[in-house]
C-alpha positions in Angstrom: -83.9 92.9 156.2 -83.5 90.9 152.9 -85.6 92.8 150.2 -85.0 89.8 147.5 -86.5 86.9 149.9 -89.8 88.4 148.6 -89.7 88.8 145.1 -89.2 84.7 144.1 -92.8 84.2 146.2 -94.4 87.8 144.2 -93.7 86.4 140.3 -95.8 83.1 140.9 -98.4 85.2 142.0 -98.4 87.5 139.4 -98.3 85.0 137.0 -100.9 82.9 138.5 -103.0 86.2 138.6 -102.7 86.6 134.5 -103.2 83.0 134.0 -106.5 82.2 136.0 -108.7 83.7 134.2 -107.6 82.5 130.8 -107.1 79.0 132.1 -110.7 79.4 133.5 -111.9 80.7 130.1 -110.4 77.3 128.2 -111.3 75.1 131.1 -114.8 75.6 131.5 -116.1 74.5 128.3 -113.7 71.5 128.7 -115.2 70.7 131.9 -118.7 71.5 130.3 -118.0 68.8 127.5 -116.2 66.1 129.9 -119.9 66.6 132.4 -122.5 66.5 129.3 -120.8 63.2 127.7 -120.5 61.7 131.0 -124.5 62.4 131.9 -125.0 61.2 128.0 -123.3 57.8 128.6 -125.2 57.5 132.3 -128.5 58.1 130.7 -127.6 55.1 127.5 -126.7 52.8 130.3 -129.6 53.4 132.3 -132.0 53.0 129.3 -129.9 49.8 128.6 -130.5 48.0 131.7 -134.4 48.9 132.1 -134.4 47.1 128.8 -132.3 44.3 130.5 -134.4 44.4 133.3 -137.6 44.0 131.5 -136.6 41.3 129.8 -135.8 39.1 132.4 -138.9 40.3 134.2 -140.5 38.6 131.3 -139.0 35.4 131.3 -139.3 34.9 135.2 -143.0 35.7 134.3 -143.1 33.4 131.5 -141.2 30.7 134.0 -143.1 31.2 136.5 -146.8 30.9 134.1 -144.8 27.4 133.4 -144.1 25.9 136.2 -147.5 27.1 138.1 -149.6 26.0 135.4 -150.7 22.0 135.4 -150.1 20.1 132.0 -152.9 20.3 129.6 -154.1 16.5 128.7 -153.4 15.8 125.2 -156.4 14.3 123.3 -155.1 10.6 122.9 -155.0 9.6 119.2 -157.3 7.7 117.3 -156.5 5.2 115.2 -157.8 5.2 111.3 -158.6 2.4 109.5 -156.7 2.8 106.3 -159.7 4.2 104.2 -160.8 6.8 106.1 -159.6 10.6 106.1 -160.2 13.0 108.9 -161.3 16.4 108.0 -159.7 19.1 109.6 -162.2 21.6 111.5 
């Protein structure tokens, strides 16, 4: 039996033993940060197309007011004689 065949698989383990917890310890609040500015930037966009969406709610309702609506009949113009003044009311 071959005693060294062992000992090249043992030192990664060892040193992947030491170096969990540290890299755990650095990598959490990394992680942390990377998750609370990617919920940040969800929430903007979210707020930003309500406000998108609200808008053109509006101005289908507005379109829609228009074309559902008949055209209002415009008072036809009198004519003045040249003397005259209208007063407005």
């Amino acid at each position: 039996m071959d005693l060294a065949m062992p000992l090249p698989a043992i030192a990664p383990f060892l040193i992947g033993l030491v170096t969990a917890p540290l890299a755990a310890k650095v990598a959490k609040p990394l992680v942390r940060g990377v998750v609370r500015a990617s919920v940040g930037l969800v929430m903007e966009v979210r707020k930003a197309a309500a406000k998108a969406a609200e808008g053109i709610s509006d101005l289908t309702a507005e379109a829609t007011v228009d074309l559902t609506e008949p055209e209002p009949v415009k008072p036809k113009a009198r004519k003045q004689s040249p003397g005259t003044s209208v007063s407005p009311n």
